[in-house]
C-alpha positions in Angstrom: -21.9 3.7 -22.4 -20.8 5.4 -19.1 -17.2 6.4 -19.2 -15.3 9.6 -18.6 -13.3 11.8 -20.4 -12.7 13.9 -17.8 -11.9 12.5 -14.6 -14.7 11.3 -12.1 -17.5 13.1 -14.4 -20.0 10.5 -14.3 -22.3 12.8 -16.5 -19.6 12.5 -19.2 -21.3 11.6 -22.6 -21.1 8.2 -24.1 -17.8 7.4 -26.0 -17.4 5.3 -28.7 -16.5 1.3 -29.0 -12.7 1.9 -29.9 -11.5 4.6 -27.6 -8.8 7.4 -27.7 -5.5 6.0 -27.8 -3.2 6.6 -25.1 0.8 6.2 -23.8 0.4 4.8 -20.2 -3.1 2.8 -19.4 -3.0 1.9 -15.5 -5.2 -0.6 -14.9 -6.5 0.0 -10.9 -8.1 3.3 -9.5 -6.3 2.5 -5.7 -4.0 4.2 -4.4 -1.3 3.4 -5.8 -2.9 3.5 -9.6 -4.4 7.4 -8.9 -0.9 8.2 -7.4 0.7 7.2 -10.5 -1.9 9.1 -12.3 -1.2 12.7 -10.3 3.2 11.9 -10.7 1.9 11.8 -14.9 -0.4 14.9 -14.9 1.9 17.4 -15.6 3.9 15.0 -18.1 3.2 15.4 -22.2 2.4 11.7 -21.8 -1.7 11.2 -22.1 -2.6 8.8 -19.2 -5.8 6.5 -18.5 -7.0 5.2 -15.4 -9.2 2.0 -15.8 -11.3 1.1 -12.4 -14.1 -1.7 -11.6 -15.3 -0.8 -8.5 -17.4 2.7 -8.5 -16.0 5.9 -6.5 -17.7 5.2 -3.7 -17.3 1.9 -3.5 -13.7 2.7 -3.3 -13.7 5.6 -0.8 -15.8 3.3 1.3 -13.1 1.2 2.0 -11.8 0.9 5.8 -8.5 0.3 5.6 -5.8 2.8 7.0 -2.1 2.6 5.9 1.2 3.7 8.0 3.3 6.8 5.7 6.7 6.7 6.1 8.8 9.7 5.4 9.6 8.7 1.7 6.0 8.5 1.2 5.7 12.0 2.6 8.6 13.4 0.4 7.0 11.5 -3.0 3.4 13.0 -2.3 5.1 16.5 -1.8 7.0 15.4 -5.5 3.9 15.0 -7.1 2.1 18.2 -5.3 -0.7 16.4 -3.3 1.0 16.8 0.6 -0.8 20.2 1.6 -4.2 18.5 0.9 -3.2 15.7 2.6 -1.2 16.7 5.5 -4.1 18.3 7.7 -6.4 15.3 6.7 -4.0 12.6 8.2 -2.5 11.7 12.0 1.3 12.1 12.6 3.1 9.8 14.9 6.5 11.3 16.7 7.0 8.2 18.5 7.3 4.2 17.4 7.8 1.3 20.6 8.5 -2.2 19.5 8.7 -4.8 22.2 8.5 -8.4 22.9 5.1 -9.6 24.6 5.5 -8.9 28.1 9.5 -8.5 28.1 10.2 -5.4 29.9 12.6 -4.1 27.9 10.8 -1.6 25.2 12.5 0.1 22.2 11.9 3.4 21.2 12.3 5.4 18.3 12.0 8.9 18.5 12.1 11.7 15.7 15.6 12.4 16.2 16.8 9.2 14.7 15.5 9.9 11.5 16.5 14.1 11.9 13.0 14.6 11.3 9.7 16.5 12.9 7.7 13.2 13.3 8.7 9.5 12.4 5.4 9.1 10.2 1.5 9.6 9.7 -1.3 7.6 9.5 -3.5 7.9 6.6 -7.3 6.4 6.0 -7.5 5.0 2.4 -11.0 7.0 2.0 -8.6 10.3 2.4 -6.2 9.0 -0.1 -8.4 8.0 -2.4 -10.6 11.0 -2.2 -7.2 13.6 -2.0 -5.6 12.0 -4.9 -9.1 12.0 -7.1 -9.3 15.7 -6.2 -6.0 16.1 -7.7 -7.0 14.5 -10.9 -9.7 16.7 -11.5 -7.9 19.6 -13.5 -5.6 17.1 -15.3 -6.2 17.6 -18.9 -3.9 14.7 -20.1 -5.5 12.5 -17.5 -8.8 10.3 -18.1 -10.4 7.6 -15.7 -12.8 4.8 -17.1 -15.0 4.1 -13.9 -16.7 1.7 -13.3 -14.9 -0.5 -16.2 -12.9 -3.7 -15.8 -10.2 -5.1 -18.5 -10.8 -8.8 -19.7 -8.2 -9.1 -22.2 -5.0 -7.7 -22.8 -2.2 -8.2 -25.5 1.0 -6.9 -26.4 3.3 -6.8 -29.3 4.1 -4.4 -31.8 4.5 -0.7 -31.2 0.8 -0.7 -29.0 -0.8 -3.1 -26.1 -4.3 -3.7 -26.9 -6.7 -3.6 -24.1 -10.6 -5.3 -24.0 -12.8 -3.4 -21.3 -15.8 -4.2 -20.2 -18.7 -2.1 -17.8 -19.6 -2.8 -15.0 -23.1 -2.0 -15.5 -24.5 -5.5 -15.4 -27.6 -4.3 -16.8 -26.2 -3.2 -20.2 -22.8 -4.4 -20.2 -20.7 -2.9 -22.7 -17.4 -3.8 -24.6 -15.0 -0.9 -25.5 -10.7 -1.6 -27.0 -8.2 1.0 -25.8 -4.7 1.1 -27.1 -1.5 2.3 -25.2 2.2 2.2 -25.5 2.8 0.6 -22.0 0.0 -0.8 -19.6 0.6 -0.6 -16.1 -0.8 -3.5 -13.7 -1.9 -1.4 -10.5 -5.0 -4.1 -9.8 -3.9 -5.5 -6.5 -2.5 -9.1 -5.7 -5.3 -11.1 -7.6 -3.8 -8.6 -10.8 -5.9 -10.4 -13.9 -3.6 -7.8 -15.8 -0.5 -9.8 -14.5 -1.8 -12.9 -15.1 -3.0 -11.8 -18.4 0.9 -10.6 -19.6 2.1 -13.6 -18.6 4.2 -12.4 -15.2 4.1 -15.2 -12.7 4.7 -14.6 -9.0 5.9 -17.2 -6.3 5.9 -17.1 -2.6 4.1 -18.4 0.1 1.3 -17.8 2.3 2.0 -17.5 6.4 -0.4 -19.5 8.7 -1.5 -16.1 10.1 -4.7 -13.8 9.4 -5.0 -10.5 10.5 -7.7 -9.0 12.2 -8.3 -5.2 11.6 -10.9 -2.9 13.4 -10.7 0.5 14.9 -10.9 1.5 18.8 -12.2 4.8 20.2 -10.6 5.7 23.4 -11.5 8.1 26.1 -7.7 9.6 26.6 -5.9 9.5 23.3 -1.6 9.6 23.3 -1.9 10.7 19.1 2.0 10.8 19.2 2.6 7.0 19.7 2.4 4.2 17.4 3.4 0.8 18.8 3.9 -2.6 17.2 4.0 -5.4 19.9 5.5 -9.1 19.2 3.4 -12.5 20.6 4.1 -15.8 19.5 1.0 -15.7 17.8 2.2 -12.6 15.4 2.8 -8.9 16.2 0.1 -6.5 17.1 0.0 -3.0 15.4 -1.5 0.2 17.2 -1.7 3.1 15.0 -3.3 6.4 16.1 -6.0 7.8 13.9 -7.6 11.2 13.7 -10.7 11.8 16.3 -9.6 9.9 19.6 -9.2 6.7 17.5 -6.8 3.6 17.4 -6.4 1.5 13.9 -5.1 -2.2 15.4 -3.5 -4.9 13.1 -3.5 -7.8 15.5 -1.8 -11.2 13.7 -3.0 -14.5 15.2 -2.9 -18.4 13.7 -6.2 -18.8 11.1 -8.1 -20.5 13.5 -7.5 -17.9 16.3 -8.6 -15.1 14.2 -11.6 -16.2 12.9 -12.8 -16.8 16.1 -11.9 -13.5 17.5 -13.5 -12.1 14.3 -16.9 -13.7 15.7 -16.9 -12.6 19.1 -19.4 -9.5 20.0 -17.8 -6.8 20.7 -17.5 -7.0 24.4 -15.8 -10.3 24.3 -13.3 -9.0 21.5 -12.0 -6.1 23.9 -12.0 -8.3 26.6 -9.6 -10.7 24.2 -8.1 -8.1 23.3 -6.9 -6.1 26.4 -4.2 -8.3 27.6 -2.0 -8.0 24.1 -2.1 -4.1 24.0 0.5 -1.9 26.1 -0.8 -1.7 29.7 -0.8 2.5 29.2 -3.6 1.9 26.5 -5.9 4.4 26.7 -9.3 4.0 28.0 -11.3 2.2 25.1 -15.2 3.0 24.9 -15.7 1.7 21.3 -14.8 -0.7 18.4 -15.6 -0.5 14.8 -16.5 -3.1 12.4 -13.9 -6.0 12.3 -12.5 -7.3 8.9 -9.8 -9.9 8.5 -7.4 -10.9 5.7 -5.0 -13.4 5.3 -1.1 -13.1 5.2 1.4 -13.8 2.5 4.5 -13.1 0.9 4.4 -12.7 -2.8 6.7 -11.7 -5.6 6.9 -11.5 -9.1 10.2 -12.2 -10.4 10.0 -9.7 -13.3 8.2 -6.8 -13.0 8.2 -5.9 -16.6 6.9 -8.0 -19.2 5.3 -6.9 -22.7 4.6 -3.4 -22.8 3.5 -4.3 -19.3 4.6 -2.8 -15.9 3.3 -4.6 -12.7 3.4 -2.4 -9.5 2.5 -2.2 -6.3 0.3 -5.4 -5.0 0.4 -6.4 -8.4 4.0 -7.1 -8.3 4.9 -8.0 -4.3 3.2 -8.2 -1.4 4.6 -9.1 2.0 3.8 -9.5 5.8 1.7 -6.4 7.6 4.7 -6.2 9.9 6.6 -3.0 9.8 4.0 -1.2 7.8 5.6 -1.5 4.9 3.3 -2.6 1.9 1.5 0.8 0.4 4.3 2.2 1.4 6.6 -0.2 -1.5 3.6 0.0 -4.1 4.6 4.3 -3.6 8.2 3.5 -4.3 7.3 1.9 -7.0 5.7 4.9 -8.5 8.1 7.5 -7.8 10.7 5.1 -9.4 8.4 4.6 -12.4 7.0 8.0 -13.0 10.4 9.7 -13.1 11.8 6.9 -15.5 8.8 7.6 -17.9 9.2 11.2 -18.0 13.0 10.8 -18.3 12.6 8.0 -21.8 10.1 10.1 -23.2 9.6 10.7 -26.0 11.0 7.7 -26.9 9.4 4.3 -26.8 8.1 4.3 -23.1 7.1 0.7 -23.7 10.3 -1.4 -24.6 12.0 -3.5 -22.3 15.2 -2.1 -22.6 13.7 1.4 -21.6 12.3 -0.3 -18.6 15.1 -2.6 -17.2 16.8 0.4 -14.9 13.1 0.2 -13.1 13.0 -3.5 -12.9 16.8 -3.5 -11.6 16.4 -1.0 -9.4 13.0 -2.1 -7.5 12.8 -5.7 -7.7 16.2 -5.4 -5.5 15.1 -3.0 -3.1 11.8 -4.9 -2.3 13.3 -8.4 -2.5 15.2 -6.8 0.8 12.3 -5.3 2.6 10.0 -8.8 1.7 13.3 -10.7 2.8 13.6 -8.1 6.1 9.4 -8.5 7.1 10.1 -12.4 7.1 12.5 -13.1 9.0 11.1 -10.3 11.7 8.0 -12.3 11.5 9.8 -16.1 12.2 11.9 -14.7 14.6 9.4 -13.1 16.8 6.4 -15.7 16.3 7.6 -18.8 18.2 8.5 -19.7 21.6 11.3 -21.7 20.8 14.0 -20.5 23.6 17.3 -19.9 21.6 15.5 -17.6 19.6 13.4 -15.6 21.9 16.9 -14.8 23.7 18.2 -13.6 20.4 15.3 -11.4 19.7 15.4 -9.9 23.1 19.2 -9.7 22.8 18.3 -7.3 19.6 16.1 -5.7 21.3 18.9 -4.7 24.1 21.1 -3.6 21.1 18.6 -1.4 19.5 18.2 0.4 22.6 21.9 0.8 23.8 22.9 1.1 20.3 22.2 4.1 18.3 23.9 3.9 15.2 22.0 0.5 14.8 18.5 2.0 15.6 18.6 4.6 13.5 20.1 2.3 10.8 17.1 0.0 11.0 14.9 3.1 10.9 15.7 4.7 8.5 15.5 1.1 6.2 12.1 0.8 7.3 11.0 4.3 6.8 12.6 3.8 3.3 15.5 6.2 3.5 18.4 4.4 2.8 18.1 4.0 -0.5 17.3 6.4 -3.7 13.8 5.9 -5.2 13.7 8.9 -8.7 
């Protein structure tokens, strides 16, 4: 049976059917799952960290992620910033504007009273930073590659039912814990396992994603543009390198997704800022839909869902990872603050689920409405957008009001 009992030892020896019991299982080796893993390391709690898709599988993964400054001030929390920081791409600049309207806002560092507004982080960097943290946690173990097909609660334990991933000798093993915690993304099996149902919808919009090398980088800007077909994200990435989230109708973006990659710049060029840098490649292109998702309790039976597992929203802003961290910070400290008491019971848990579910339901609610207001032509509304847009400019106590929401500031998180 291949398993781990230390973390990411794939020469680990076999371990036996029922395995060691634990207090938190996380099911999901993503970010957000390893990051909950590195706040619990120092804990007394003993931690598990169940994952189906192999190392690097996972560290193979193209997507980037916008940091905002809480993200920054949980990974410095939990220890993991000074591996990070020199691995990632700050921004010190953010411009939002209206397709070709003239009128651009900027934010700059000084609305937030900080060095840079954010960074820009590749998920192979997290994934591989936060697994190198793991590494000397002794109360930590990760069960990779290994997928959960049943879960139950009740009682003083959840029950869990893993199975390999080794397809050639599949293997069952049962692990028991005092609380699971559903880190497995928006198709969470663990979620729909407990019994925690989500609502929400899904917006006629996909987004395509793909990476630009340019001759003449600007690192310190970051832009997010609005069309009536969606907004258009431009991130800059370490090594002369762009990461674009560009939102068009379904249609639209699958063709865009099949064009060669000549005919995708030239489709391409016209939405980006006319100061775009000179761009002499493009990376493989990958598209996913939109959708806003959430589930209206985040705690369930000895069950926690977090992260994509409990909301997701629109790409617009940046703001998804950046939640599913939230989430963690809020979690980890009120499991190390319970402790040793029942880390597992409801009432235990409900300061969590008060405190998040509000907090998001205002960001999801936030990315929406950005999203139908800018994505339409209909006249009365693209003059109140741009009439916003003139406020944010002329106005700084509102700028740096909607700034700091975004970057996650105005509230507490531990």
């Amino acid at each position: 049976m291949t398993s781990s009992f230390l973390p990411f030892d794939p020469c680990a020896p076999a371990v036996p059917c029922q395995l060691p019991p634990v207090d938190v299982a996380i099911v999901g080796g993503g970010v957000v799952g390893l990051s909950l893993a590195c706040a619990l390391r120092q804990s007394a709690l003993k931690v598990a960290v169940i994952e189906a898709v192999p190392t690097a599988g996972a560290i193979a993964k193209g997507q980037a992620y916008a940091l905002h400054q809480v993200s920054r001030q949980f990974f410095r929390e939990i220890g993991v910033w000074e591996a990070l920081a020199p691995r990632i791409q700050p921004f010190e600049q953010v411009q939002l504007s209206d397709g070709t309207f003239s009128q651009t806002v900027r934010f700059d560092p000084q609305d937030l009273g900080t060095e840079v507004i954010g960074y820009v982080a590749e998920h192979a960097v997290l994934v591989d930073t936060l697994q190198a943290t793991l590494k000397a946690a002794s109360n930590v173990v990760v069960y990779c590659p290994w997928r959960v097909i049943e879960t139950q609660g009740g009682g003083d334990r959840a029950q869990l039912t893993l199975v390999s991933a080794d397809l050639a000798q599949p293997q069952v093993a049962h692990l028991s814990a005092r609380l699971i915690v559903a880190a497995d993304g928006g198709k969470s099996a663990v979620r729909e396992q407990m019994g925690l149902k989500p609502w929400g919808w899904h917006y006629p919009q996909s987004c395509v994603v793909a990476t630009l090398n340019v001759a003449h980088p600007q690192p310190v800007l970051a832009y997010e543009r609005f069309w009536p077909t969606g907004p258009l994200g431009v991130l800059p990435l370490p090594g002369d390198r762009y990461r674009v989230v560009w939102t068009l109708p379904h249609e639209m973006a699958a063709a865009v997704l099949a064009l060669e990659d000549a005919a995708f710049l030239e489709r391409l060029r016209p939405y980006l800022d006319p100061a775009m840098a000179e761009i002499t490649g493009v990376s493989e292109r990958f598209i996913f839909p939109t959708q806003l998702m959430q589930v209206n309790s985040y705690v369930g039976d000895r069950c926690v869902v977090i992260g994509d597992a409990a909301h997701r929203c629109h790409p617009v802003g940046g703001q998804g990872l950046n939640l599913g961290l939230r989430d963690v910070w809020a979690l980890a400290a009120q499991l190390q603050a319970i402790a040793p008491q029942d880390i597992g019971s409801y009432p235990q848990l409900r300061q969590f689920q008060r405190q998040r579910f509000w907090q998001n339901s205002l960001t999801l609610a936030f990315t929406d409405l950005l999203n139908r207001l800018f994505s339409n032509n209909w006249l009365p509304l693209v003059l109140l957008r741009r009439g916003g847009l003139l406020a944010l400019r002329s106005i700084p106590i509102l700028r740096q009001g909607v700034l700091r929401f975004m970057a996650g500031l105005t509230f507490p998180v531990s």
